[in-house]
N, C-alpha and C positions, 0 to 999 in steps of 0.2 A: 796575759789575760786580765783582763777588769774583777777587781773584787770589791765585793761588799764592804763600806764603812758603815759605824754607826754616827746619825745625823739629830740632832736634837731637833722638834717639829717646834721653830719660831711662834708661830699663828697659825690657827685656823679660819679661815673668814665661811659664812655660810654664802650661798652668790644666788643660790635660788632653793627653793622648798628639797630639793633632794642633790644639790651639788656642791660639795664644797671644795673652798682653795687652800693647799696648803701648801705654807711657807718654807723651809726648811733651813735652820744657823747652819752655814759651813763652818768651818773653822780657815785662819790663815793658812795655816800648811797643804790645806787640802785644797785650798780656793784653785791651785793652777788645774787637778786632777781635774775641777770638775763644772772648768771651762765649757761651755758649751755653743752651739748654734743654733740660732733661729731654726722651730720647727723640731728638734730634738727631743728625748722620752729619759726619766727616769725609771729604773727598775727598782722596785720595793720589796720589802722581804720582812715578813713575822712571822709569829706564830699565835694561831685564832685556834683555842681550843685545842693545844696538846699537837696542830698540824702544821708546818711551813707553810705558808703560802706565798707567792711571789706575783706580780703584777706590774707593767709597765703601764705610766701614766706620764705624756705629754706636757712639758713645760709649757706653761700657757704665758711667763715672763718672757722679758725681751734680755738676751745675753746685757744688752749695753745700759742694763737698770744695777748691773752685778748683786740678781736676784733669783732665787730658785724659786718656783711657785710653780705645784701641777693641780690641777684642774680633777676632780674624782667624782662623778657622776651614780650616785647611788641603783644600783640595779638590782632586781627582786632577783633575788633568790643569790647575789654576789656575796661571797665570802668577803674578799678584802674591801669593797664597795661598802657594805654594809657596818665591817668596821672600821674604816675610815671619817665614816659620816653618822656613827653613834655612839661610838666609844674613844677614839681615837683624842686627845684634848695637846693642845699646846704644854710642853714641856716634856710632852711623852718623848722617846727615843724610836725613831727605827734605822734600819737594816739597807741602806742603798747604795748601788751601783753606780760610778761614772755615766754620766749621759753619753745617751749612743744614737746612733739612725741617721739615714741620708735623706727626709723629707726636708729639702734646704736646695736651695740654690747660693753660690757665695754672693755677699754682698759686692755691688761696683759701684762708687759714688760716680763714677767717671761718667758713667752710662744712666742714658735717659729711658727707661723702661716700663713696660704698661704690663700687669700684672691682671689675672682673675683667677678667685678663688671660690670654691663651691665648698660647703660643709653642712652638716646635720648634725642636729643635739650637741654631743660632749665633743664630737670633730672639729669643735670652734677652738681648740685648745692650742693647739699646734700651730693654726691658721694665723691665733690671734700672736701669738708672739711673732711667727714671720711677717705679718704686716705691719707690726709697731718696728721692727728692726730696719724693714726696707723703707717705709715713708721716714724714718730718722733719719736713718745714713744715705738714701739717697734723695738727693735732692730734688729730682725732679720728677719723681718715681710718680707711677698713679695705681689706687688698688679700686677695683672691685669686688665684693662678696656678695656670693647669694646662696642666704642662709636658711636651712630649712629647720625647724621646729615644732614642736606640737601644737602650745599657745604662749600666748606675748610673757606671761609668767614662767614660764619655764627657760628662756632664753638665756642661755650661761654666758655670762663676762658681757650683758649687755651696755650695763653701765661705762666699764670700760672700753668697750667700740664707741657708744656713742662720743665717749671725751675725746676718740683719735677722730672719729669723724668732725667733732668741733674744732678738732685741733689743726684736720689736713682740710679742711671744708671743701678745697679747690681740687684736691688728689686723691678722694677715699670717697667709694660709695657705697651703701649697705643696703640689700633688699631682702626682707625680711618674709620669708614664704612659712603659715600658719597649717599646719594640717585639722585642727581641731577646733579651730577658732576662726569664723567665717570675716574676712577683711570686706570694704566697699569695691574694690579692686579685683576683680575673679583671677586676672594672672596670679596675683600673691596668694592664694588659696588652692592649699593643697600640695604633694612632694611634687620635684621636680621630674617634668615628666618629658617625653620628643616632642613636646608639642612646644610645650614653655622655653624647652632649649630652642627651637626655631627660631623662636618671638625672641631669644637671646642675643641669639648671634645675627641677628637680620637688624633687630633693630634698638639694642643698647651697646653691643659689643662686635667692634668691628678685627679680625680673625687677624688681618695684616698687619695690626699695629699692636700685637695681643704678643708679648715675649714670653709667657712662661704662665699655665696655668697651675691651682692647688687643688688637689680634691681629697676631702676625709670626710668619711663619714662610711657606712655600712655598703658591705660588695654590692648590690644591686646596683646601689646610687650609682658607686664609683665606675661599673663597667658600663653603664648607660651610658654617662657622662662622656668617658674615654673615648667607646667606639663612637659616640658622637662627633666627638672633637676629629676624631682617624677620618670620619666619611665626610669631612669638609673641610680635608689637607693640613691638617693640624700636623704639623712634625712628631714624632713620638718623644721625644728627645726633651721638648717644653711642655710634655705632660709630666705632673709628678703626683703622686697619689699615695695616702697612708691609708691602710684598712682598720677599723674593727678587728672584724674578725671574717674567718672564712664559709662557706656551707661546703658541712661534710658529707654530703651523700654522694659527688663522688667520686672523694678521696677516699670511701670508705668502699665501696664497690670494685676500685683499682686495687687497694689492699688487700683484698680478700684471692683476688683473681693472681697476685703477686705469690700470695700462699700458696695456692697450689700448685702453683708452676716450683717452687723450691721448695716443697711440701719432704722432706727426711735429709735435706742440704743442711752442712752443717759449715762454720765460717772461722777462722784463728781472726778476732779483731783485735786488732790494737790502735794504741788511743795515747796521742803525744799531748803532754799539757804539762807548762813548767820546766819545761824541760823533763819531764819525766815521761817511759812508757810503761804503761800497761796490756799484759796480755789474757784474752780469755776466750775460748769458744762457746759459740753464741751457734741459734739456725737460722740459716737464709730463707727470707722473706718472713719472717717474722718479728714482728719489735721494730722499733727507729734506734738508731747508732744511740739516739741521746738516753734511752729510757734503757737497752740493753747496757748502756757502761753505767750508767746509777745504778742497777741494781746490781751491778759488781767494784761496787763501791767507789767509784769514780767520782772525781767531788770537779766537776762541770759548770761553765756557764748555762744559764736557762732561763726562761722568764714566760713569754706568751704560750710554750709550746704546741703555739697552731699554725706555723710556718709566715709566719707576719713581722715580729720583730726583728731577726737576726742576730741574738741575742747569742744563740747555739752557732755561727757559721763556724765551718772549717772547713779547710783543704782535703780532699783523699791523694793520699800521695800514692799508694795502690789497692787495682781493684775497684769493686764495681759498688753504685748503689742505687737504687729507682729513690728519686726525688716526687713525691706526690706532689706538693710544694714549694713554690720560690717566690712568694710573693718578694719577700725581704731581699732578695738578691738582684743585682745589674746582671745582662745578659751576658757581659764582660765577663764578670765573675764565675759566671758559670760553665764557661766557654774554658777558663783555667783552674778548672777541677774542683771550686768551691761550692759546700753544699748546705742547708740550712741541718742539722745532723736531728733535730726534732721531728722530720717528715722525710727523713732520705730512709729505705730499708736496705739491709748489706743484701747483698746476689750473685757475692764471689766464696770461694773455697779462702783467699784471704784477703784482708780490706788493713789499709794504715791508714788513721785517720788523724791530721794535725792539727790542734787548737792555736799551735804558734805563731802559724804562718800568717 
């Protein structure tokens, strides 16, 4: 299992009025741990006021810069958002995790490939290191992005898109869609809607020559986008997509409906991590695997716990559990018993659950 080191914070650079980028000194010993891939997330870990808090934030660096940089987009009312971008100062120390996440395709320099990426606001993060990796290492690579934001000031890492655009002029194109800020141009105005995607794919972006698209940015976007892409024979397979976050209403209506159905069920869980198990009875359909072994003192991977990162995966090696949940997971993975343990609830008399596998 991935554990926390402590990482001294390099720099902080501001990149717009409420987002800023922070650097992070590896050290050499740690340099191989915390190798990473275009498209990949750091997990964060403090304490704001006396409470842990933990947060995954997007490498927005390119692995082949042999640089850590995430991207933290201040959000009202965000704990770690908030101190990140007002207290946080260069030289401070935190708390992070090995880079994790499968938003990546591998690199092929061998292969000639046409790439398109969609994002919104702080979703440029991710986007933007997989596109600096793919137009470096491959050589003949071409990206497109279309990018949604609020107005031209608010636009995170614009400076640096524009330098890879000056850089790929021939391979790299950026369309910049305003929702608050009215352009000369009515397509760039406004989020990305079925209409705009039509005019996309008709007549900028041709579907046959199109290898693999990205989409980050908030669920609405990304399942428009998706079933867009499915209803005009888009392979599933070259969709790859990272969420935000998800809407709970409902995951929170299955929950409830979960409880009653195992409403005085009671469960023997045990929980392999380290080589180590632990036992405790817990009741069915109540609590997720991940929050039912912390409060029995289980010291756990965790980070989004909103079924997004996969930060919590494991294997059930017996026994049962309703998964509300799988954005983080391959359907492969699911298929061989692995479950996000954040939004899985037990619904067996007994559940083994493995972090090791």
């Amino acid at each position: 299992m991935k554990r926390f080191h402590k990482l001294k914070v390099a720099n902080i650079e501001k990149n717009t009025e409420d987002c800023s980028l922070i650097s992070f000194e590896v050290p050499s010993e740690l340099q191989k741990e915390f190798d990473y891939i275009q498209g990949q997330y750091l997990t964060l870990k403090t304490e704001i006021n006396g409470e842990e808090v933990r947060r995954s934030y997007s490498l927005c660096s390119s692995p082949l810069d042999k640089e850590w940089q995430v991207g933290i987009k201040k959000i009202e009312g965000g704990k770690f958002s908030t101190f990140a971008n007002d207290v946080l100062k260069a030289g401070d120390f935190l708390e992070v995790m090995p880079p994790d996440g499968k938003f990546y395709v591998e690199v092929d320099s061998n292969q000639k490939r046409n790439y398109v990426a969609f994002a919104a606001g702080s979703g440029v993060t991710p986007i933007a290191s997989i596109i600096k990796t793919h137009l470096t290492a491959e050589l003949n690579a071409t990206f497109k992005l279309f990018f949604v934001n609020q107005k031209a000031s608010s636009i995170i890492l614009k400076e640096e898109l524009e330098a890879l655009k000056n850089r790929f002029m021939d391979r790299f194109e950026i369309f910049y869609f305003l929702t608050k800020q009215k352009r000369n141009i009515p397509f760039l105005n406004g989020r990305i809607d079925k209409e705009k995607l039509e005019i996309i794919f008709k007549a900028i972006c041709d579907t046959t020559n199109i290898d693999h698209y990205f989409i980050c940015g908030p669920e609405a976007m990304i399942l428009l986008i998706e079933d867009h892409l499915k209803g005009i024979g888009v392979a599933k397979e070259k969709i790859h997509f990272e969420l935000f976050g998800t809407d709970s209403k409902g995951t929170d209506e299955k929950r409830e409906k979960i409880a009653k159905t195992f409403k005085g069920k009671t469960c023997d869980m045990t929980i392999i991590e380290g080589g180590k198990q632990q036992t405790f009875k817990v009741e069915q359909g109540t609590g997720n695997v991940l929050d039912l072994a912390l409060n029995n003192a289980a010291d756990l991977p965790f980070a989004c716990k909103g079924g997004v990162c996969a930060t919590c995966r494991a294997k059930v090696v017996e026994g049962e559990v309703e998964m509300l949940l799988s954005y983080g997971l391959e359907p492969d993975e699911i298929e061989n018993g692995y479950i996000l343990t954040c939004s899985s609830i037990p619904t067996s008399e007994k559940l083994v659950v493995d972090f090791d596998s």
